[in-house]
C-alpha positions, 0 to 999 in steps of 0.5 A: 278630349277624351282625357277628361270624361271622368272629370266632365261626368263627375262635375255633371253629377255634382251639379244635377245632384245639388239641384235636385237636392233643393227641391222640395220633397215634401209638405207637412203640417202639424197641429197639436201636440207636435208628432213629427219630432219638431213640433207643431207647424209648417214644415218643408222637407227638402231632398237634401235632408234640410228642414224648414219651418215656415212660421206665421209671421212673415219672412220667418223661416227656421231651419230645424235641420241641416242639409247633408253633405254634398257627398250624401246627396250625390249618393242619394240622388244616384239611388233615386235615379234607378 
C-alpha cells in the first residue's frame, strides 16, 4: 500500500486546504467614504481570498472578489502552517 502515500498525502492536502480556505479571515466595516477599495459596508474576507459583502437587506450577499484557485490556496495553506 505503500504505493500510494503520494497520492494519499496530496488528496489530504487538497482537502484540509480547501476547509481552511472557507474560513473566515477577517471582519470589517466600513462607514464613510469607503477606504477598503470596495466601498462602504460589511465585509467578510475569506482565507481563500474570496470577498463578500453583507448588505442590509436580507439574504443579500455580493461577492466583491473571487476565490483563488485551488493551487493557490494549498500554497497558502502550506505557508500558514510553518
Amino acid at each position: 500500500m505503500t504505493q500510494y502515500k503520494n497520492e494519499v498525502e496530496k488528496r489530504k492536502l487538497f482537502l484540509e486546504s480547501e476547509i481552511w480556505g472557507q474560513t473566515v479571515s477577517m471582519h470589517y466595516m466600513c462607514k464613510g467614504s469607503g477606504d477598503a477599495g470596495f466601498g462602504m459596508g460589511y465585509f467578510i474576507y475569506y482565507n481563500n481570498g474570496a470577498v463578500h459583502r453583507v448588505e442590509d437587506e436580507p439574504n443579500k450577499i455580493t461577492i466583491m472578489q473571487k476565490p483563488n484557485s485551488i493551487e493557490e490556496v494549498m500554497d497558502d495553506y502550506g505557508r500558514s502552517q510553518v
